[in-house]
RODO-2510 file (C-alpha; in nm, 4 decimals, decimal comma):
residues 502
     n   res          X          Y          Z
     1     x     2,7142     2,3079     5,0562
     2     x     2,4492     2,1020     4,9234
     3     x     2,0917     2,2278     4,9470
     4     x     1,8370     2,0624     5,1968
     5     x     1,7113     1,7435     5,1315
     6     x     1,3808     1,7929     5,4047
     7     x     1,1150     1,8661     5,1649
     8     x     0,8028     1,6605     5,0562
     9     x     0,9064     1,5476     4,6941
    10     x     0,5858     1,4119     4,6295
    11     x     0,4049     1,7522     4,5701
    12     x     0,6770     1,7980     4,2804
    13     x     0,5889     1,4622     4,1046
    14     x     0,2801     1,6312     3,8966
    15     x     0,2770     1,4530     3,5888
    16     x     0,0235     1,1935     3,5899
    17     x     0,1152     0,8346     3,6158
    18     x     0,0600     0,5819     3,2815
    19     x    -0,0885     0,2501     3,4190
    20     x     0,0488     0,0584     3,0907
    21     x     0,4308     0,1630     3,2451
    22     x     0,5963     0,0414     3,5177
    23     x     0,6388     0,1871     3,8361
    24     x     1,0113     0,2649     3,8103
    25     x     0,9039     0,4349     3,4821
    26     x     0,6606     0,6319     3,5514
    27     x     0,8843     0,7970     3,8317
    28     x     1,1509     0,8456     3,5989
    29     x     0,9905     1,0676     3,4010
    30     x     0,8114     1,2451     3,6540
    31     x     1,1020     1,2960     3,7907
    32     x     1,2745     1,4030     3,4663
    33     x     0,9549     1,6361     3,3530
    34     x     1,0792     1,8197     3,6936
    35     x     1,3934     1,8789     3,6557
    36     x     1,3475     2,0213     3,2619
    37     x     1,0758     2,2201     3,4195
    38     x     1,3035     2,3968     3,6775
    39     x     1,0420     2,2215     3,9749
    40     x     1,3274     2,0480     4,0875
    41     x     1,6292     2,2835     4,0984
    42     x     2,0033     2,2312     3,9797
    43     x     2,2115     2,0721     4,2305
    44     x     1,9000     2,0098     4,5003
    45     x     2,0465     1,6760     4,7113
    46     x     1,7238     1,4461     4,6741
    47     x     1,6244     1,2161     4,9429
    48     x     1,7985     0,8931     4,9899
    49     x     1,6499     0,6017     4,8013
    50     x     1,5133     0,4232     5,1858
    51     x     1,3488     0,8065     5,2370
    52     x     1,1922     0,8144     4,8780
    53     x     1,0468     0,5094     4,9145
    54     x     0,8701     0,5666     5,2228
    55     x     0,7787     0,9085     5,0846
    56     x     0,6124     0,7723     4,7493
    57     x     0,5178     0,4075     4,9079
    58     x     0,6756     0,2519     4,6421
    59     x     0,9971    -0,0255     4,6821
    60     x     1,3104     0,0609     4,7181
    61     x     1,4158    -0,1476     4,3953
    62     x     1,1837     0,0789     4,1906
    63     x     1,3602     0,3705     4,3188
    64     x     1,6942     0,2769     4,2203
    65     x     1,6435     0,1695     3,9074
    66     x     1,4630     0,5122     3,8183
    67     x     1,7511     0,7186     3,9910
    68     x     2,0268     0,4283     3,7700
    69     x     1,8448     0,5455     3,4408
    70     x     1,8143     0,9395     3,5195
    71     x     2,1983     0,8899     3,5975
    72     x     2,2757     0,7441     3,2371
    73     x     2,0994     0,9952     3,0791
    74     x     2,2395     1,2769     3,3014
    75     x     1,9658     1,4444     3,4453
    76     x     2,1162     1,3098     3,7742
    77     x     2,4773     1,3028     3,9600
    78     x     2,5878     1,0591     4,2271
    79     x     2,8444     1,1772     4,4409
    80     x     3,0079     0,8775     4,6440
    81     x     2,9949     0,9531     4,9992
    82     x     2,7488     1,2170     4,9305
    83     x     2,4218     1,1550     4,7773
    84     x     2,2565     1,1743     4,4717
    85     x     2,1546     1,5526     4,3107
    86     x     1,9514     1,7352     4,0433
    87     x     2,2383     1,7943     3,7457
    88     x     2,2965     2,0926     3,6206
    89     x     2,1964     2,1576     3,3021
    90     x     2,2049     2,4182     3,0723
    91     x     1,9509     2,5921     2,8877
    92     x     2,0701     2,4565     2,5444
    93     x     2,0614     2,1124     2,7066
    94     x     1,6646     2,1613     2,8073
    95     x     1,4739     1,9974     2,4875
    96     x     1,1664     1,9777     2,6749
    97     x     0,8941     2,2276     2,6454
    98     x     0,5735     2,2606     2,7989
    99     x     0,2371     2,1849     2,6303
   100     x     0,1351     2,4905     2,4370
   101     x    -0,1823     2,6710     2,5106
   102     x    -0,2514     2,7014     2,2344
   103     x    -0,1678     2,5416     1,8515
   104     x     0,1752     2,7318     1,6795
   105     x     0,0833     2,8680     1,3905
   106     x     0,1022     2,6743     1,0601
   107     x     0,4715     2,7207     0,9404
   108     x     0,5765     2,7067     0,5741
   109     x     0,6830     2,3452     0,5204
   110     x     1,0140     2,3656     0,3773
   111     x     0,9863     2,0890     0,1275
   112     x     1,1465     2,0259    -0,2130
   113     x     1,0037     2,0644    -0,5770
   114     x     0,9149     1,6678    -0,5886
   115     x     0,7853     1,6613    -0,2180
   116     x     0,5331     1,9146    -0,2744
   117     x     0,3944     1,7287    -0,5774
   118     x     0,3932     1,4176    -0,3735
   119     x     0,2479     1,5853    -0,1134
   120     x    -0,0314     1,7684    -0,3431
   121     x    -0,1236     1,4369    -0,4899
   122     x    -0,5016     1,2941    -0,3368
   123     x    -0,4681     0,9439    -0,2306
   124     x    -0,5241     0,6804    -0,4516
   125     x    -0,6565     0,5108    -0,1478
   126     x    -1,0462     0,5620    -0,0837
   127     x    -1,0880     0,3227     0,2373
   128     x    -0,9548     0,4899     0,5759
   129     x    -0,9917     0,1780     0,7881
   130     x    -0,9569    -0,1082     0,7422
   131     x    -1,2552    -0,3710     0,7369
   132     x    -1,4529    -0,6141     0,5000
   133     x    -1,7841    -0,3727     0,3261
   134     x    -1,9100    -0,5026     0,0397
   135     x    -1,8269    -0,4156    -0,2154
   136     x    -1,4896    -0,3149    -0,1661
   137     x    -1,2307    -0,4024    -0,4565
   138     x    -0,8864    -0,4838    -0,4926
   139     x    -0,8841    -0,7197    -0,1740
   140     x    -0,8570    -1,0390    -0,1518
   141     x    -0,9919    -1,2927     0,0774
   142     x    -0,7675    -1,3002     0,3834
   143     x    -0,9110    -1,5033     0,5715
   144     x    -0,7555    -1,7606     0,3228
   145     x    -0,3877    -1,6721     0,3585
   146     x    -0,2088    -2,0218     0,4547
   147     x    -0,0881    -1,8878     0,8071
   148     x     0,0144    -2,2512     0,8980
   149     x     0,2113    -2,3656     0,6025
   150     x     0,3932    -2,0134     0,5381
   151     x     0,4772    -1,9983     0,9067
   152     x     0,6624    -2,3143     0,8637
   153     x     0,8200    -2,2067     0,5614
   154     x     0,9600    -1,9188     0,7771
   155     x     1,0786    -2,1344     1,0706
   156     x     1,2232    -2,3463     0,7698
   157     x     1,4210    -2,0845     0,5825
   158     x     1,5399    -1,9136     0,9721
   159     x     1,7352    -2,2116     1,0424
   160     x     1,8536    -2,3243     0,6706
   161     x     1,9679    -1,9534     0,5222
   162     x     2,3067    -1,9611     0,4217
   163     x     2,5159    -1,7003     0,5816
   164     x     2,5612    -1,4372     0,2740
   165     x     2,1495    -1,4546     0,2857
   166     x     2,1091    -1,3114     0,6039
   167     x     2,3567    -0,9961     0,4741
   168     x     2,2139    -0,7023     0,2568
   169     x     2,1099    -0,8007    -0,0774
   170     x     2,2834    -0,5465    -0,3439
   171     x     2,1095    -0,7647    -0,6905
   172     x     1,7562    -0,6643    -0,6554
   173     x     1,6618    -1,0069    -0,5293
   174     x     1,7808    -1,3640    -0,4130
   175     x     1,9027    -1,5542    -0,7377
   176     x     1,6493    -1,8402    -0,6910
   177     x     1,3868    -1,6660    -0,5949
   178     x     1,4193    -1,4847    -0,9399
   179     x     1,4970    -1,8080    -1,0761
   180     x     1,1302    -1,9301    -0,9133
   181     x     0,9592    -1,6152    -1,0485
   182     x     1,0617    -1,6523    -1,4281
   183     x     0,9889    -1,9946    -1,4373
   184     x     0,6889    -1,9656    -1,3154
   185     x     0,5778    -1,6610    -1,5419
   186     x     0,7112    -1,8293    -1,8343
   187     x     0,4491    -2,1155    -1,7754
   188     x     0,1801    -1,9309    -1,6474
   189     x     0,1927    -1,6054    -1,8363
   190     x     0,3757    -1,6496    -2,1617
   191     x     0,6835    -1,3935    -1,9965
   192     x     0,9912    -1,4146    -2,1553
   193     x     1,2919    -1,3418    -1,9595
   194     x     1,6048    -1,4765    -1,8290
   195     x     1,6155    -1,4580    -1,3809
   196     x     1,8571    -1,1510    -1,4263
   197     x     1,5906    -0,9223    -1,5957
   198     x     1,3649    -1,0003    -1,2579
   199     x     1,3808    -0,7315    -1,0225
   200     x     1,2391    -0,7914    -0,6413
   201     x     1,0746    -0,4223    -0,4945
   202     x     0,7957    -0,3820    -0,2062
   203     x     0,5309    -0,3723    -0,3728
   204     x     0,3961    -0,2682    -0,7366
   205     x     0,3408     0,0735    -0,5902
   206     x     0,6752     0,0882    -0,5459
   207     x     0,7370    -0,0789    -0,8955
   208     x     0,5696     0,2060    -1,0351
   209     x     0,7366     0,5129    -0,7777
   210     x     1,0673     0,3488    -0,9561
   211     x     0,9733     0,3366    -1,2748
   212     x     0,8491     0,7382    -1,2586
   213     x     1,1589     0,8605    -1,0846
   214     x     1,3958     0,6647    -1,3586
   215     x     1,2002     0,7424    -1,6499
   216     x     1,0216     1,0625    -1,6059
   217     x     1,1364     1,3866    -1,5774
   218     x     0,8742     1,6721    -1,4973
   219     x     0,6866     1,7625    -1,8208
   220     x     0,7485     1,4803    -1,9929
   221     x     0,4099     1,3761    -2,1842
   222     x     0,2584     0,9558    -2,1140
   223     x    -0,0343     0,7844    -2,2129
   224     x    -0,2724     0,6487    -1,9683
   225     x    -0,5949     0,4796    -1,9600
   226     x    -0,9021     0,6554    -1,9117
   227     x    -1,0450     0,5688    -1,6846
   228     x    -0,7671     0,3997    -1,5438
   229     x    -0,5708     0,3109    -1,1822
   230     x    -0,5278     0,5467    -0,9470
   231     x    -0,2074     0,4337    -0,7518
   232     x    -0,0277     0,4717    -1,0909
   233     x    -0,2348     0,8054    -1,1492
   234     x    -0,0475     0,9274    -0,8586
   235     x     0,2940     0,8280    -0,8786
   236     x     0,3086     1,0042    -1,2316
   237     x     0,1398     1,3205    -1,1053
   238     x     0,4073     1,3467    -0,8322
   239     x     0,7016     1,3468    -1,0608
   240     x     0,5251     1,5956    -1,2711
   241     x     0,4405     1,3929    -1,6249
   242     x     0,1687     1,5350    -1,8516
   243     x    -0,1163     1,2813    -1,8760
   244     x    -0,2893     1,2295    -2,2240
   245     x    -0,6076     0,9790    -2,2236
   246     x    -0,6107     0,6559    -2,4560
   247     x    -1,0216     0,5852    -2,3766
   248     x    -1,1724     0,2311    -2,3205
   249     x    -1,4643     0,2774    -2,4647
   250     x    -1,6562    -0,0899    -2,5407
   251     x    -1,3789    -0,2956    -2,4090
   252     x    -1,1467    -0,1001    -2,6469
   253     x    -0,8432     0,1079    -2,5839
   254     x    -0,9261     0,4031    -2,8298
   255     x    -0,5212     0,4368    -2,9422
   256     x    -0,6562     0,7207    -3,1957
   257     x    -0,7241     1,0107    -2,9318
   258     x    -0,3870     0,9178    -2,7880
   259     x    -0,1873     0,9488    -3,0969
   260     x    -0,3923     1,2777    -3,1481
   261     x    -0,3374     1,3895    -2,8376
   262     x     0,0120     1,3083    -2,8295
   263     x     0,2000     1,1372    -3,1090
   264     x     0,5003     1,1077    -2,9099
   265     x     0,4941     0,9802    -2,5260
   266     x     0,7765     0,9056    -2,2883
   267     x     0,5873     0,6285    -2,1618
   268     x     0,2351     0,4329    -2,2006
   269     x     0,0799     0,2632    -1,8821
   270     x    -0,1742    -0,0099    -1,9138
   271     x    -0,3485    -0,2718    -1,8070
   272     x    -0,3890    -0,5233    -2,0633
   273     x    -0,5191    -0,8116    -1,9176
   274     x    -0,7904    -0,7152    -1,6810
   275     x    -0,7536    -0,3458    -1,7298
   276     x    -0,8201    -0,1188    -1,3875
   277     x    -1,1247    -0,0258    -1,3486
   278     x    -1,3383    -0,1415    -1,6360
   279     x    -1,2476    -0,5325    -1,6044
   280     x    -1,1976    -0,5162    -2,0251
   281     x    -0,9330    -0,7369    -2,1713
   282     x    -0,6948    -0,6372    -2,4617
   283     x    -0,7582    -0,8209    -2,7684
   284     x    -0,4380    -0,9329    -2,9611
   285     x    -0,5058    -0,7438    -3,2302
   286     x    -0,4874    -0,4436    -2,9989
   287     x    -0,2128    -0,5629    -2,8057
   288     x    -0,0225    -0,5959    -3,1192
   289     x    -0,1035    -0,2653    -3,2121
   290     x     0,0086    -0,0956    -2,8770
   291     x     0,3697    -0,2813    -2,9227
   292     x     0,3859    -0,1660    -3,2769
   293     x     0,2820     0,1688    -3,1727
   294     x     0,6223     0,1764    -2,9048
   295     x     0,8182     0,0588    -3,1527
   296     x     0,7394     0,3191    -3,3642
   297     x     0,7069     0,5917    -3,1681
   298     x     0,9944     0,4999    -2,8964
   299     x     0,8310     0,4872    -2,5669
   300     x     0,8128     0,2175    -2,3045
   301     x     0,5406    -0,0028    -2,2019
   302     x     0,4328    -0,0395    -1,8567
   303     x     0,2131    -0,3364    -1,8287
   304     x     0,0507    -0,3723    -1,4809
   305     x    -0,0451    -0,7222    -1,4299
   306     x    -0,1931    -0,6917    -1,1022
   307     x    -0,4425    -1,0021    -1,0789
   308     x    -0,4352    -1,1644    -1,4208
   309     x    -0,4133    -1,5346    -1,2563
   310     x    -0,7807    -1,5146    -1,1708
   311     x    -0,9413    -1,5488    -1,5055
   312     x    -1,3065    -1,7720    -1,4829
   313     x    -1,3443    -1,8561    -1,8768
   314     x    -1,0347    -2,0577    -2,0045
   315     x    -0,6910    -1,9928    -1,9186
   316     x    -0,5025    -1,6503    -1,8540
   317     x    -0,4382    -1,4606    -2,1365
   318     x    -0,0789    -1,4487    -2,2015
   319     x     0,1112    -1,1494    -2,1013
   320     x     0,1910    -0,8300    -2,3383
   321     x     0,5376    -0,8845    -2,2784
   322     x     0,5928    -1,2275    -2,4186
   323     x     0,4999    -1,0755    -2,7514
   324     x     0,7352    -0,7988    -2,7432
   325     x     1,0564    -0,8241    -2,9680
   326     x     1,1683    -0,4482    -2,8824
   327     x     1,2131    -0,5177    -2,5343
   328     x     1,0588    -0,2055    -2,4731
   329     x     0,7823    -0,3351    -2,2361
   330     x     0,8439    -0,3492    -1,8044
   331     x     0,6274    -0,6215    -1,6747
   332     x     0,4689    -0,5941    -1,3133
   333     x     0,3467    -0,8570    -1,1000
   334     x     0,2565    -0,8556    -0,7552
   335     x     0,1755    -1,1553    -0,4653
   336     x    -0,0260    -0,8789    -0,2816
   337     x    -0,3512    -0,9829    -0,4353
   338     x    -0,2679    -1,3823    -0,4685
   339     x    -0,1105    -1,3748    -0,1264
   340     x    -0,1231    -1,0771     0,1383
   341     x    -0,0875    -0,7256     0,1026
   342     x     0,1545    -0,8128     0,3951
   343     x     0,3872    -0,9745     0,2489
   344     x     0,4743    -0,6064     0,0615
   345     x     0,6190    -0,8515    -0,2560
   346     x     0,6260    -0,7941    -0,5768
   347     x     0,8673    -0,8366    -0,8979
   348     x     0,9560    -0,6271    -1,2329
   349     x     1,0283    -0,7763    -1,5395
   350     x     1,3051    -0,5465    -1,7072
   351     x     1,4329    -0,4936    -2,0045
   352     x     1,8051    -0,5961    -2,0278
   353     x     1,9308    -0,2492    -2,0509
   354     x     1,7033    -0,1471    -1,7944
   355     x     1,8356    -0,3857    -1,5531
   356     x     2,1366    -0,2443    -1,3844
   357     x     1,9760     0,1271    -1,2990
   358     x     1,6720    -0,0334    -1,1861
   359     x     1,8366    -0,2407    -0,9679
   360     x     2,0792     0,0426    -0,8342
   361     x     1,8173     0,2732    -0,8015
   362     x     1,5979    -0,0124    -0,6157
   363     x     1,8768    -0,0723    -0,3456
   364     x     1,9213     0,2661    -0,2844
   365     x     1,5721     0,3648    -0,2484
   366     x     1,5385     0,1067     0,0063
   367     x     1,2443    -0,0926    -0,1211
   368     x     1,4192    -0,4550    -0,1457
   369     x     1,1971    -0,7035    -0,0004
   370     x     1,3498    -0,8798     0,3635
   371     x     1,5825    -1,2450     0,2025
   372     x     1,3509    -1,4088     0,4498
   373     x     1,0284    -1,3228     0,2769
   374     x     1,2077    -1,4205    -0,0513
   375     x     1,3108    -1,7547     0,0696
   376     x     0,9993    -1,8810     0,2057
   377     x     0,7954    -1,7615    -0,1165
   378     x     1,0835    -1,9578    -0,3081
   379     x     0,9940    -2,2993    -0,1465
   380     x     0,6557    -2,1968    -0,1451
   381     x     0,6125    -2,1691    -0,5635
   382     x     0,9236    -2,4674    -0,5718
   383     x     0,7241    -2,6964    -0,4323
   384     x     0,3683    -2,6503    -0,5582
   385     x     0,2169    -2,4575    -0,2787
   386     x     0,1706    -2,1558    -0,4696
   387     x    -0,0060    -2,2687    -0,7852
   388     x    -0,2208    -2,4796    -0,5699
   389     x    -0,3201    -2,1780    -0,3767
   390     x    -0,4195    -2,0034    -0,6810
   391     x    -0,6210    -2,2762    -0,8206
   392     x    -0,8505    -2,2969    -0,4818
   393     x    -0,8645    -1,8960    -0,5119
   394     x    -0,9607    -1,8883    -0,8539
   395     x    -1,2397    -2,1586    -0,7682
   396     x    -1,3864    -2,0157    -0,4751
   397     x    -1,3871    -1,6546    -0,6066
   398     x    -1,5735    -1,7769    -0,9118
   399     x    -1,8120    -1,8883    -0,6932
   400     x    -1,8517    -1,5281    -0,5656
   401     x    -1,8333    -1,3733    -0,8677
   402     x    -2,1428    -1,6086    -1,0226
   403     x    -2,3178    -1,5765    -0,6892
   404     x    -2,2788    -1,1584    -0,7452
   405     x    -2,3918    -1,1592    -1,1206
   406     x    -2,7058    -1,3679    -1,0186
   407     x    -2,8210    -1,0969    -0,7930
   408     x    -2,7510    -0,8531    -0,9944
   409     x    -2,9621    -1,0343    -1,2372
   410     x    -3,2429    -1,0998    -1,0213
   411     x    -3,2554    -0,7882    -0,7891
   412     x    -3,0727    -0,4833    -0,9801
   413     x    -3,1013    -0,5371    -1,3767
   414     x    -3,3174    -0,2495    -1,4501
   415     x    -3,0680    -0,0017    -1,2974
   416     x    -2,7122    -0,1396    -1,3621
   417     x    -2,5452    -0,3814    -1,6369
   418     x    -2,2216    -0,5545    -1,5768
   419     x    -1,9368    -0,5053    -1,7840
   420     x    -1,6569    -0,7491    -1,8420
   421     x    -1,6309    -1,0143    -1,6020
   422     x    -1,4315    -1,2766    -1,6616
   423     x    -1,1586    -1,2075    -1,4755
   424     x    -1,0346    -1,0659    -1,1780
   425     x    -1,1689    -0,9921    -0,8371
   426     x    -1,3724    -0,7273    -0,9352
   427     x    -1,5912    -0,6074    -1,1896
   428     x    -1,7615    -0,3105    -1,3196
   429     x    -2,1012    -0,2221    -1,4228
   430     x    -2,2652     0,0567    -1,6244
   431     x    -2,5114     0,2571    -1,4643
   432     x    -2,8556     0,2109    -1,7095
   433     x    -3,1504     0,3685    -1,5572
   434     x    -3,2127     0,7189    -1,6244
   435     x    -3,2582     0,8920    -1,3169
   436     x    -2,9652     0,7257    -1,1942
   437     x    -2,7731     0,8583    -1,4641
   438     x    -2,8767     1,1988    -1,4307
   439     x    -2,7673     1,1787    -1,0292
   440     x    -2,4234     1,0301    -1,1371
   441     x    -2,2064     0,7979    -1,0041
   442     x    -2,0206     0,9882    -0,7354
   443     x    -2,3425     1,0711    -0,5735
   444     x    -2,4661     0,6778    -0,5762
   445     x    -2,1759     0,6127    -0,4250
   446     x    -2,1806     0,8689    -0,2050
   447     x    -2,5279     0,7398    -0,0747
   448     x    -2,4437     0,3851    -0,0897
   449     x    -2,1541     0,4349     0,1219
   450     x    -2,3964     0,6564     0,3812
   451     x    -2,5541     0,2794     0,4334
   452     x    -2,2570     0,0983     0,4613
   453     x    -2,2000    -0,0180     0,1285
   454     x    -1,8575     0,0510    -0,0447
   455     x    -1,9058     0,1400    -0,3688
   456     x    -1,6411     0,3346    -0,5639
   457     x    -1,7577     0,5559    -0,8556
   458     x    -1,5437     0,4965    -1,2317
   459     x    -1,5430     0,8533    -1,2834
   460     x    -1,3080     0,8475    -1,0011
   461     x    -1,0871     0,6920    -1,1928
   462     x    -1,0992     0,9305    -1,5006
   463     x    -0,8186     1,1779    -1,5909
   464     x    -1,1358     1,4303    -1,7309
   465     x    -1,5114     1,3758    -1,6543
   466     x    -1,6879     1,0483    -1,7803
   467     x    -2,0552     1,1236    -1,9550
   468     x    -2,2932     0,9531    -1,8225
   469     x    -2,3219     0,6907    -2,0219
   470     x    -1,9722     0,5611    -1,9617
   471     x    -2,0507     0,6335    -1,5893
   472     x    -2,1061     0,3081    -1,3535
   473     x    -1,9686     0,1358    -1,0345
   474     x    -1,6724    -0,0604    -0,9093
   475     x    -1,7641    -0,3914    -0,7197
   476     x    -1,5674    -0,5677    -0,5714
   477     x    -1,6807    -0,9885    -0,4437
   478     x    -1,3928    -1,1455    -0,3865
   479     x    -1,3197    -1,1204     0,0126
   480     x    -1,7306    -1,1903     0,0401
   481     x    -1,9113    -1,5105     0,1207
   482     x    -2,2201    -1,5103    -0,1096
   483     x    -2,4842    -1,4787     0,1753
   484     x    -2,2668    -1,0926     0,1775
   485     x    -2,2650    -1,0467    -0,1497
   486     x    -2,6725    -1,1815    -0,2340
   487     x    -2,7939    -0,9138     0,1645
   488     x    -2,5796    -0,6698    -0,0524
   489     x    -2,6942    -0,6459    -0,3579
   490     x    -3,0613    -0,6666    -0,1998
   491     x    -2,9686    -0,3340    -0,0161
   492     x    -2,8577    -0,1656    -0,2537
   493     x    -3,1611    -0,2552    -0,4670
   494     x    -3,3896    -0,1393    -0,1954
   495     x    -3,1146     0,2040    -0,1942
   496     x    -3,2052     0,2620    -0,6232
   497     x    -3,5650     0,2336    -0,5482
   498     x    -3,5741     0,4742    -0,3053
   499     x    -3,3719     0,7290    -0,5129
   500     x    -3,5395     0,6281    -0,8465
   501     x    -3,9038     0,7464    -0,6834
   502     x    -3,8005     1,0146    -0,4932
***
């Protein structure tokens, strides 16, 4: 015999409604949290849906449909003829558990070797949230992404795919899109390579988590700049490699204290054209040198050519790789800064024995980039879009860039001195006046940022501590009109005064 059915249900219901759910909802899982919480017992005959909804003043349509959904999930049992009652269900079947009084202690996380040297690694991200401060670097203006004409693209490329597009892509990348991409780096950056050797990832973070886990093994000894980026900084620390410093000191990558260091690396990241953070640009001489040096010494080249189309004096220098006869050298490029971070785009240039590991590794790490992305950015260097975007960027952030040194000039000279700046959407500047010097430059930044300036310190950036006369500031112009960046610079003049007399 069933039990009773004459009680007020309403006083069981205790969970508190969510106004963003539906009514139906919301009784489901009130309903559910009572059952898994033994309120409502197995077997119990509820009240018929006509009695419910008088009881709970809600339709009868919103009671079915939450009594239709606790049925496909189990938690209740119609009986035809009968009614509908409370399942029963076992202990092991109960997954719910109250809210705790009180936290659980801390458990050991049961991680492997590489996960807890992920894990351990600090973020190479210092901005939480997300909004324009000057002067925050590595961003580019957003505000000018073409949301009209690359929405059409997409509509375009939805209805025109072919069918084998819309399937997984197992080749590291559409064939034209790779097609697009090395012809357009052969013009525009001196790359040589044939489409095969172009690889298609999410993003030159993930470039460089590829490169790492195919190249290095833990202990294995690289060169890196110093100071130098800190998104490749950690995706080397994670898989364990042994850092040893090649200085920029004057523009210059000191190769010397490398070689000293370590006369034999697995690998040797840089950023030749507008090296991260310091703005400088390899000469050829040096670049020469550095390819040369991997020749020699058998290691690979990772050249990180994150933003080398915006150069303000003459055209972009032509990339490392085009010079390199070893094919020894993996190119990286990224639409992140030209584009959107958004898009999560960016290519590899491989060598051609690299190519097929890269590529299997890529597809089964899971960082291909969606065929519909590819096919839109396809039409969108094809036909002309893409360089023309560029060359408004590149005019428009020189703009900022001469509207930021002017300041500087005017309002901040006796305190800081820009470095190279030339290229880029950011440049840094050396720290000159002496009491500055002696506070440093993570404590500038550290009161810079207290006022809502976002400043990031170089020796942030450096595998040991700068000295102080290597020391400065990262800042960044390009996502700022140049009212911003002129109220900015005045700030932060006022900011030096006040800790130059205190």
């Amino acid at each position: 015999m069933s039990k009773s059915t004459h009680f007020d249900i309403q006083a069981l219901l205790t969970t508190a409604p969510d106004q963003n759910l539906p009514q139906w909802r919301n009784l489901y899982h009130q309903i559910k949290t009572a059952i898994l919480t033994d309120k409502l017992k197995a077997d119990l005959r509820l009240p018929p849906s006509r009695t419910l909804a008088k009881q709970l003043s809600l339709s009868r349509n919103t009671i079915i449909s939450a009594f239709d959904q606790l049925i496909a999930e189990g938690y209740l049992v119609a009986k035809q003829g009968s009614g509908t009652y409370v399942a029963n269900i076992s202990p092991d079947q109960q997954f719910f558990t109250p809210t705790p009084t009180k936290p659980p202690a801390p458990k050991k996380l049961n991680l492997s070797q590489h996960g807890m040297e992920m894990a351990a690694v600090k973020r190479a991200s210092f901005n939480q949230t997300w909004r324009y401060i000057p002067f925050q670097s590595s961003l580019p203006d957003l505000t000018q992404f073409p949301r009209a004409e690359f929405a059409k693209l997409l509509s375009q490329v939805t209805k025109t795919a072919a069918i084998d597009q819309l399937d997984y892509n197992y080749t590291g990348g559409l064939k034209p899109f790779k097609q697009a991409i090395a012809t357009y780096l052969g013009a525009s950056r001196g790359v040589i390579c044939q489409p095969e050797q172009v690889l298609i990832v999410s993003g030159s973070q993930a470039a460089l988590d590829l490169t790492a886990r195919l190249l290095i093994d833990k202990g294995n000894d690289i060169w890196f700049e110093h100071p130098g980026y800190g998104g490749a900084h950690s995706v080397f620390a994670a898989v364990g490699a042994n850092f040893h410093a090649m200085p920029i000191i004057d523009d210059q990558h000191q190769f010397a204290a490398a070689i000293n260091s370590c006369p034999h690396p697995k690998l040797a990241y840089i950023t030749p054209s507008h090296q991260h953070p310091t703005g400088a640009t390899m000469s050829l001489k040096h670049r020469q040198t550095m390819l040369q040096l991997a020749e020699e010494r058998n290691f690979w080249l990772i050249e990180d050519d994150y933003d080398s189309e915006y150069r303000y004096d003459g055209r972009p220098i032509a990339a490392l790789q085009g010079l390199d006869q070893s094919h020894r050298t993996i190119y990286i490029g990224t639409f992140s800064k030209i584009l959107s971070p958004a898009l999560r785009c960016a290519y590899m240039v491989l060598p051609p024995q690299l190519v097929n590991p890269f590529t299997a590794a890529s597809f089964n790490a899971g960082i291909n980039v969606p065929n519909i992305i590819q096919l839109a950015l396809t039409e969108f260097i094809n036909n002309g879009q893409f360089t023309s975007h560029i060359r408004k960027m590149r005019v428009l952030y020189n703009e900022r860039r001469l509207t930021l040194l002017s300041a500087i000039d005017q309002h901040l000279s006796q305190y800081i001195k820009p470095m190279s700046t030339n290229a880029g959407m950011h440049f840094a500047v050396k720290i000159i006046h002496p009491k500055l010097q002696i506070l440093g430059d993570t404590q500038i930044a550290k009161h810079l940022r207290q006022n809502d300036i976002s400043i990031r310190a170089l020796s942030l950036y450096g595998l040991t501590p700068l000295p102080p006369t290597q020391q400065g500031l990262l800042l960044g112009f390009a996502p700022f009109t140049p009212a911003q960046l002129t109220q900015a610079t005045v700030k932060m003049a006022n900011i030096f005064t006040k800790l130059c007399h205190a």
